[in-house]
N, C-alpha and C positions, 0 to 999 in steps of 0.2 A: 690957536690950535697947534697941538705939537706936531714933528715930522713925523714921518710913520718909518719904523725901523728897515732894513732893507735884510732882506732874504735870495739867496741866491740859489737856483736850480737850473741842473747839468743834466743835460737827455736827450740825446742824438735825433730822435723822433719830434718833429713839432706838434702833433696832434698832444703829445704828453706836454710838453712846454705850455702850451694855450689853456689844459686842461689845468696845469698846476696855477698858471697866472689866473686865471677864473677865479680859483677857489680862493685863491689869498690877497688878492689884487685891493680888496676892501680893507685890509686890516695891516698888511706892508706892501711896502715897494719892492714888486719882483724883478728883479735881474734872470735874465736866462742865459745860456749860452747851450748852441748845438755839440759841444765835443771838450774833452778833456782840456785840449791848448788853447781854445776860445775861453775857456773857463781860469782859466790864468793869467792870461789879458785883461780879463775883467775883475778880477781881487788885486792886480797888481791896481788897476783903475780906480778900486772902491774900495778902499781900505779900512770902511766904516761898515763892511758886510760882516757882521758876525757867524752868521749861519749859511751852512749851503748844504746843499741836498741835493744829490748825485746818481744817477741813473747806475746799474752796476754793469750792465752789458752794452759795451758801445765800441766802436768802432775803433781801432790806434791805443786807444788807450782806454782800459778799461774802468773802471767808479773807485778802484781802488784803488789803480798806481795814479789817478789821476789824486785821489785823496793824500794818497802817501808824497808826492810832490812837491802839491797844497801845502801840505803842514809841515812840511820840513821849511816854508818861506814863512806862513804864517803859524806859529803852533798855539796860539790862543785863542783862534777860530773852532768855534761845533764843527763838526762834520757828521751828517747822517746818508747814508745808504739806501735807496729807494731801486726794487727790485720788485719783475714778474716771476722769480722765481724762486726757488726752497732756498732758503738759509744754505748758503753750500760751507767748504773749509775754511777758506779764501775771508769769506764775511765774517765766521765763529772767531778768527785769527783777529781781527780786526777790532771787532768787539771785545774780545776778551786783552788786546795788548793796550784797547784806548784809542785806538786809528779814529774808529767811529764810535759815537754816541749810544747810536740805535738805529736799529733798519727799519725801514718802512716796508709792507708788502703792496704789490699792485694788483688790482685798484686800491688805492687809498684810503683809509677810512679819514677824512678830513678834520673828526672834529681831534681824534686820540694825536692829529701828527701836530693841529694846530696846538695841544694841551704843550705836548713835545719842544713844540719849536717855542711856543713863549717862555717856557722853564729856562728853557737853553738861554735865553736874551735875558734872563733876568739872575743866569747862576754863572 
């Protein structure tokens, strides 16, 4: 049996973390981390995380400077955008320069983000 690829998601809130590991726990190995610098400790740790997925409201550091960070250490990593709220400037900027991928809205629609996240692992 082969390994199962590892996915990474950043989200200040555990009830979201638990929620997201739920959903994908079957299909990769999820990595979580409560906060932007926890999540940097753990790509510097796993270097074979392709993809992560990033809360955008949070606490020190918000989904995007923690994105923007990220990819200035690693810049061949996805990075997607996972929000409760509207598409703001911040995100549009982000999107449209290549930061992120693609946002996700909350709640989730699980199967459009797993369609997402496999494309991501396989382009």
């Amino acid at each position: 049996m082969s390994e199962k690829q590892k996915i990474f998601y950043v989200d200040d809130e555990p009830i979201n973390l638990l929620l997201f590991e739920s959903n994908f726990k079957k299909i990769y190995e999820v990595l979580t981390a409560p906060d932007g610098s926890e999540g940097l400790k753990v790509l510097d740790e796993h270097p074979d995380i392709m993809v992560i997925i990033s809360d955008m409201k949070m606490p020190g550091m918000n989904g995007i400077e923690f994105i923007t960070k990220a990819k200035e250490k690693f810049p061949n990593k996805k990075f997607f955008i996972l929000t409760g709220f509207e598409i703001t400037d911040e995100i549009r900027a982000a999107l449209d320069s290549g930061l992120i991928l693609e946002y996700f809205s909350k709640p989730f629609d699980v199967k459009r983000m797993h369609s997402i996240i496999a494309d991501a692992l396989v382009n």
